[in-house]
ROLONU-629048 format. One record per residue: residue in one letter; x, y, z of N, C-alpha, C in turn. Coordinates in steps of 0.02 Angstrom, whole numbers, plus 50000, padded with zeros to 5 digits. Layout:
! residues N
aXYZXYZXYZ;...
This chain:
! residues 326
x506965088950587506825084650529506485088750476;x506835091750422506445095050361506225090050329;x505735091950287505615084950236505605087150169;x505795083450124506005084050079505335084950023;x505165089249989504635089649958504775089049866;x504295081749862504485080249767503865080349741;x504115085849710503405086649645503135083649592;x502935077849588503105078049515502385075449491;x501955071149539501145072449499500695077949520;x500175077449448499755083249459499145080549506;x498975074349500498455071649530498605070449616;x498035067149667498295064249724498755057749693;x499115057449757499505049649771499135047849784;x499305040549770498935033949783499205030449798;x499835024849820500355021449846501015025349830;x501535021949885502255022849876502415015949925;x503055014749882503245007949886504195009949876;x504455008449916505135007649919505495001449884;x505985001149849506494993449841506714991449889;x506824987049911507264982449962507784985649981;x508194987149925508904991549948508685000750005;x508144999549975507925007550014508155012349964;x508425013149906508775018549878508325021249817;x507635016849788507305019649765506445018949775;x506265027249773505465025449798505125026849736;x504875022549724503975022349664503475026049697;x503105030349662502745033949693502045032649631;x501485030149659501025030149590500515034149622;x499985039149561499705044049570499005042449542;x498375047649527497825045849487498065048249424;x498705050049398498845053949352499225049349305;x499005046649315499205040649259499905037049260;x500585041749278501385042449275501535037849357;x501685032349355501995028649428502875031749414;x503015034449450503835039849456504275038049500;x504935036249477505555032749507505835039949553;x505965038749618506535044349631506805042749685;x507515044749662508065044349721507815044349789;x507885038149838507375038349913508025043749954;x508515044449937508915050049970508525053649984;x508855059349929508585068249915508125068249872;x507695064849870507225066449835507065067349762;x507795065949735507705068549643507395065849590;x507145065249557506625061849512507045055949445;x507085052049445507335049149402506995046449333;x506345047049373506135045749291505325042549285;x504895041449244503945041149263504015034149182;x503445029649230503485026549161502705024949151;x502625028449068502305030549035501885025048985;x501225024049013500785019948968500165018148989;x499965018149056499335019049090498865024149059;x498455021449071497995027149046497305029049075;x497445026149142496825027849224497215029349280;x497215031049332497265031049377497935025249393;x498445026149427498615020349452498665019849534;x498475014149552498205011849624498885009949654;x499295007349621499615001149677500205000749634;x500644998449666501504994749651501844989649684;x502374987549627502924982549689503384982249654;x504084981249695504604980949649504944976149668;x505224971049632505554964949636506014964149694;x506074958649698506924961449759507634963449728;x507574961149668508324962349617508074971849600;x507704972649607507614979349584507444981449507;x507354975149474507194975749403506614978849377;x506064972949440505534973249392505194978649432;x504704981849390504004986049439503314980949386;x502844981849448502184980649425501634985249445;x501344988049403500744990849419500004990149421;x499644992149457498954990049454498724998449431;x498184997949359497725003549351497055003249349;x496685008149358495765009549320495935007849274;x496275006449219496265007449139496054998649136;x496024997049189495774987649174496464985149142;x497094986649177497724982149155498094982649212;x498734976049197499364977349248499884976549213;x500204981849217500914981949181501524979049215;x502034976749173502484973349208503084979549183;x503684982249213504014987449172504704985149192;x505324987849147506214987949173506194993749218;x506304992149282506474998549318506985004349286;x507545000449283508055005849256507935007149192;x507485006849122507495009849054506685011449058;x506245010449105505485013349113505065009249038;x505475003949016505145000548954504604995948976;x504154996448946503604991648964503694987348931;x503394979848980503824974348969503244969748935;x502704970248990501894966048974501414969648997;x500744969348990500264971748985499964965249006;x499414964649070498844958449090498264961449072;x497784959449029497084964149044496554960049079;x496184964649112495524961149135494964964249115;x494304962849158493764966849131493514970249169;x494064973849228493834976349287494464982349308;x494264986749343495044989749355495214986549432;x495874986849395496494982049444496394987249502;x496614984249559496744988149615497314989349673;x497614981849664497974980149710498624974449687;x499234975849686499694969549658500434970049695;x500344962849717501004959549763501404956549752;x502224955949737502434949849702502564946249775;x502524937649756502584933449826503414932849820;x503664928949881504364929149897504564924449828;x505084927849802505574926349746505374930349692;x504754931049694504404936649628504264930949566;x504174926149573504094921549523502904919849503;x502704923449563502084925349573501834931349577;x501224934049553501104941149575500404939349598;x500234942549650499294941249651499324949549643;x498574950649582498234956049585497374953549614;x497164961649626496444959549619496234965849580;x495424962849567495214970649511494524970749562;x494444976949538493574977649573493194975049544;x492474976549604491764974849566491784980249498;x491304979149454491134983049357490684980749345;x490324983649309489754983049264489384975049281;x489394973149328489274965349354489714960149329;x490434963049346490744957649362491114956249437;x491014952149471491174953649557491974955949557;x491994955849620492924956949625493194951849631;x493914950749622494164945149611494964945849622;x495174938649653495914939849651496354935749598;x496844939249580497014932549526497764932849561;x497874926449527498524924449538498994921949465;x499614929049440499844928149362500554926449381;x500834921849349501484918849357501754923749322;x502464925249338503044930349311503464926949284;x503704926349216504264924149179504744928049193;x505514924549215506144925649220506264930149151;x506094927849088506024933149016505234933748994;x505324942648986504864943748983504504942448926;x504934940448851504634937448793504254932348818;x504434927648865503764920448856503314921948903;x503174927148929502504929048980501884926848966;x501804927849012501044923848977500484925349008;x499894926349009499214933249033498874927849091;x498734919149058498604916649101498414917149177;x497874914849209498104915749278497994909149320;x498654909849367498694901249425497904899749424;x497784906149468497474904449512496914910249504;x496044908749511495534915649503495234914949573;x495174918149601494594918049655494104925249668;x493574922349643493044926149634492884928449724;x493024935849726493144939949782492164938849827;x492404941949870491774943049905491414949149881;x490944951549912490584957649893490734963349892;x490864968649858491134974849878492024975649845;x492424980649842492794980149819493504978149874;x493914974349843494404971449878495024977649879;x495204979949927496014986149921496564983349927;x496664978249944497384975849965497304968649966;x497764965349936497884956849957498724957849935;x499044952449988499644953249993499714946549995;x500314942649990500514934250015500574936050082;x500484929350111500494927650172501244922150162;x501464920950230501974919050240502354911950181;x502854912250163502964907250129502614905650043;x502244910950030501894910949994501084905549977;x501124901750054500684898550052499944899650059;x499844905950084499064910050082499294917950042;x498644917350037498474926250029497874928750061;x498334935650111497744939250135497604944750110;x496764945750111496334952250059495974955150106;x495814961850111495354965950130495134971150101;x494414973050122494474978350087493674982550105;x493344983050047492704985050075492144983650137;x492134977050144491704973850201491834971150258;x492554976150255492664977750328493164969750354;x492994967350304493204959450333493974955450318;x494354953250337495074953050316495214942250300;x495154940650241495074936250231495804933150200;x495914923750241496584923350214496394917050166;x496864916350102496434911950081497034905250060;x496854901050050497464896150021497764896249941;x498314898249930498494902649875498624894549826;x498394889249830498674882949795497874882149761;x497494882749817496684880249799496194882949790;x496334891349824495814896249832495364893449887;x495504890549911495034889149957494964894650050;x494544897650067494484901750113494654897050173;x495274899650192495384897550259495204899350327;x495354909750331495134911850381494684917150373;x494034920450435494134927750407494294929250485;x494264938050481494394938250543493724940950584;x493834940250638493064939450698493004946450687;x492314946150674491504953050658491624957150735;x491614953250774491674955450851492174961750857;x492914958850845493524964750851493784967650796;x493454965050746493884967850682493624975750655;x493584976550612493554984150573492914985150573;x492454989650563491684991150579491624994150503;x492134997150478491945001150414492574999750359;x492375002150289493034999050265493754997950248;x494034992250243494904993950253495254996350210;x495485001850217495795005650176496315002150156;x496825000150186497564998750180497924992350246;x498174989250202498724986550236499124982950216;x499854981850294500284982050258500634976750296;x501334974550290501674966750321502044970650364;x502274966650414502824966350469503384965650424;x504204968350423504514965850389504894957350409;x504664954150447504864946750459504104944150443;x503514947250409502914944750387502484941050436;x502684941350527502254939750550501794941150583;x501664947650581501114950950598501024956350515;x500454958450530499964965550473499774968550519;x499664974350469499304978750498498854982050461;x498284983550490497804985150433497504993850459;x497314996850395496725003750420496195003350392;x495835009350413495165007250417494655015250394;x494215015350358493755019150388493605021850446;x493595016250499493175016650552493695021850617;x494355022350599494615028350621495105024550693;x495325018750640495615015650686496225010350643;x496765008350682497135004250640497224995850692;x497324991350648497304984650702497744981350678;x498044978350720498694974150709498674967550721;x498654963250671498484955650660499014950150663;x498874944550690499424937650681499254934350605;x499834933950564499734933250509499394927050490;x499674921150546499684912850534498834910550570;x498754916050611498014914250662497554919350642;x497594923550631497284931150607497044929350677;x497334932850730497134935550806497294942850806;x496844945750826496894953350849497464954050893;x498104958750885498364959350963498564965850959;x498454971750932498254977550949497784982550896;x497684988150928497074991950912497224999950920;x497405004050876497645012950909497145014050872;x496865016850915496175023650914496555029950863;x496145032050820496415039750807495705044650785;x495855051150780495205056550774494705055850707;x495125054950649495085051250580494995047350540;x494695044850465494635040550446495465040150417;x495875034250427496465031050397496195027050340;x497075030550323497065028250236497465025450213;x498215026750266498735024450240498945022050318;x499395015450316499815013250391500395012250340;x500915010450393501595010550382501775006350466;x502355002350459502605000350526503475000550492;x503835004450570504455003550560504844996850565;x505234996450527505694988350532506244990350575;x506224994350597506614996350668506624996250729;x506015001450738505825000250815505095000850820;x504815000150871504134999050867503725003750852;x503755005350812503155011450783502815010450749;x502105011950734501725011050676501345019550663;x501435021050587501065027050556500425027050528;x499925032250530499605031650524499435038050475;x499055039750435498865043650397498175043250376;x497725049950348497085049950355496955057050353;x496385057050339495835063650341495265062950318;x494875068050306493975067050302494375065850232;x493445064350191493545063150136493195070550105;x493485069250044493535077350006492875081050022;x492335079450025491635082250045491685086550115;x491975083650158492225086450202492875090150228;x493055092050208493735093150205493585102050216;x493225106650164493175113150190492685114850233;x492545109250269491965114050323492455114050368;x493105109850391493345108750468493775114450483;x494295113650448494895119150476495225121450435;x495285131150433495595132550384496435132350398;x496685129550450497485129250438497735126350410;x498255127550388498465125450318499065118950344;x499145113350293499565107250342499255104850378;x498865105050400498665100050453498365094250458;x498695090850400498585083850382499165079950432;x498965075950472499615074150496499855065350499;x500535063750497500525056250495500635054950565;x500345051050603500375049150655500685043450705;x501265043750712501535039350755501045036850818;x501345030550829501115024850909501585020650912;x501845021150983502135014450994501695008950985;x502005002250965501724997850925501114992550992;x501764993251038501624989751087501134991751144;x501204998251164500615001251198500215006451176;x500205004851117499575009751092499415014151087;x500085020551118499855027051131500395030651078;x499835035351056500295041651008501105043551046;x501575044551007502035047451018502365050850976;x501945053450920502045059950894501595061250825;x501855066450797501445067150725501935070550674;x501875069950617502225073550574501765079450510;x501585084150515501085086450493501465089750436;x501015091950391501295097350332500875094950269;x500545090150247500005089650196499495094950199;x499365097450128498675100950154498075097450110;x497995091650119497535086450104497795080650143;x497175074850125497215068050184497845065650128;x498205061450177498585058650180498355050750145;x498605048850090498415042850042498775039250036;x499405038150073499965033850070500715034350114;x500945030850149501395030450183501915024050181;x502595024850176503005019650157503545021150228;x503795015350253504525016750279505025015150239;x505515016250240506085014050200506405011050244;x506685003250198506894996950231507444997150296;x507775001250302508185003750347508095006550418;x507145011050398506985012350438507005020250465;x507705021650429507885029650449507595034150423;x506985032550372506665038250347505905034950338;x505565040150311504845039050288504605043950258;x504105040950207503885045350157503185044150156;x502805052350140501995051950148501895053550072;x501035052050040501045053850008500355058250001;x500035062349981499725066150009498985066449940;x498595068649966497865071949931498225077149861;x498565080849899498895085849877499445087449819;x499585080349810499935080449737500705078149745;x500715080549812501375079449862501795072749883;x502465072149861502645065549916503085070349953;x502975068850023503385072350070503815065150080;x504565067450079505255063350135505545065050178;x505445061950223505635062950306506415059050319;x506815064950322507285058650351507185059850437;x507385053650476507335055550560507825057850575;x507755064850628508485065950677508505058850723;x509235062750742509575055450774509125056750845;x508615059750863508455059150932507785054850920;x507655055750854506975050650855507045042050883;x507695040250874507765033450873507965032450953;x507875038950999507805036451067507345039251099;x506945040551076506005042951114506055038251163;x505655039251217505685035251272504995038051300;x504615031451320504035032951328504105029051391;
């Protein structure tokens, strides 16, 4: 398995997000440019240009039209995939962090962080079919818990949304009323904060990472714990195959630490587990920084990391990966 190496920000990655079809991956960076490229071979198709912080987060419609982004610059852009034209602009008074469109794409929930004392918060902005009658409005506000929120995604049917993020705590909430439905138990859940997570592709289980150097795998409808892989690292990025039971894992110290441990070079690695019993069954190494993002592609036959390093590595699998036998 070579992997395919695309250059194209100067900053770390920060998400990668595939289309539905699998044929194109969004890659967004701290470098302002979120970049279209061929999920094949890797070729760059094209960066769309107007951010002006950091960008955190993406999603791309199921028609493949739209992209949305979340930045620091305290906005979310709505863009044409294929002409990179920006379509709308949402502002807040916080930088965005995190944005999901719910099933049909006719909803997006973002959230922005805590700022200058304003708490974190999730909003919920309706998507116009044309982008002339858009409108900044939001459904729905729910003034976040303490600390900053990394991820909220829809929950099944579009009838909740689940958020996690800083306090360790994974909360689902009712996406009609805002009203807090679940969190999940202090007892088994995350000890430090959640980096990332991500859906089952039939949306009924997540999976979440963690600080705490561990990843946990949740019932979407009960938020019940039903698994837990240990790893050496703080995780940053998960990924689960829509294939077969695997879940990835990615991670490393954080930059403070990073030159006291080891001078070999690569040895950032993404980390496979079977889903079901919990145990490593392999790694894919070659970053030479932590690992900040991991996507499968919808198919399954490949995966892409995205790295500290400036790097998106693409993995396609040999045909022997898809019969590991443990």
């Amino acid at each position: 398995m070579r992997p395919i190496l695309m250059k194209g920000h100067e900053r770390p990655l920060t998400f990668l997000k595939y289309n539905r079809e699998g044929d194109l991956l969004v890659s967004c960076a701290k470098d302002h440019n979120p970049t279209v490229w061929f999920a094949d071979y890797g070729e760059r198709l094209g960066t769309y240009r107007g951010h002006n912080g950091a960008v955190w987060c993406c999603d791309v419609s199921r028609d493949s039209m739209l992209l949305i982004t979340a930045s620091a610059d305290q906005s979310v852009k709505l863009w044409n995939v294929q002409t990179g034209a920006q379509l709308y602009t949402f502002s807040f008074n916080s930088p965005a962090r995190s944005v999901d469109f719910s099933v049909g794409d006719k909803l997006a929930v973002i959230t922005t962080d805590p700022f200058m004392g304003v708490t974190s918060a999730i909003n919920v902005k309706s998507i116009a079919d044309d982008p002339s009658h858009q409108s900044g409005e939001s459904v729905l506000t729910i003034t976040g818990p303490t600390g900053r929120i990394n991820r909220a995604v829809w929950g099944p049917l579009n009838k909740t949304i689940i958020s996690a993020g800083e306090d360790s705590v994974i909360r689902i909430w009712d996406s009609e009323t805002g009203k807090l439905l679940k969190e999940s138990n202090q007892e088994v859940g995350h000890k430090k904060q959640i980096t990332s997570l991500t859906k089952s592709a039939d949306g009924s289980h997540f999976l979440t990472g963690s600080l705490d150097k561990s990843a946990k795998l949740w019932d979407t409808r009960t938020l019940t714990l039903i698994k837990t892989y240990a790893t050496e690292r703080p995780v940053n990025a998960v990924a689960m195959s829509p294939l077969l039971d695997h879940v990835v894992l990615g991670g490393g110290q954080d930059a403070s630490s990073v030159t006291t441990t080891d001078h070999r070079a690569g040895k950032f690695e993404a980390k496979f587990y079977n889903k079901v019993l919990q145990e490593e069954i392999g790694g894919v190494k070659g970053h030479f920084g932590p690992i900040n993002a991991l996507a499968f592609n919808p198919d399954g036959k490949s995966f892409s990391s995205g790295g500290e390093d400036g790097y998106v590595r693409l993995h396609h699998f040999d045909s022997d990966y898809f019969s590991i036998k443990i």
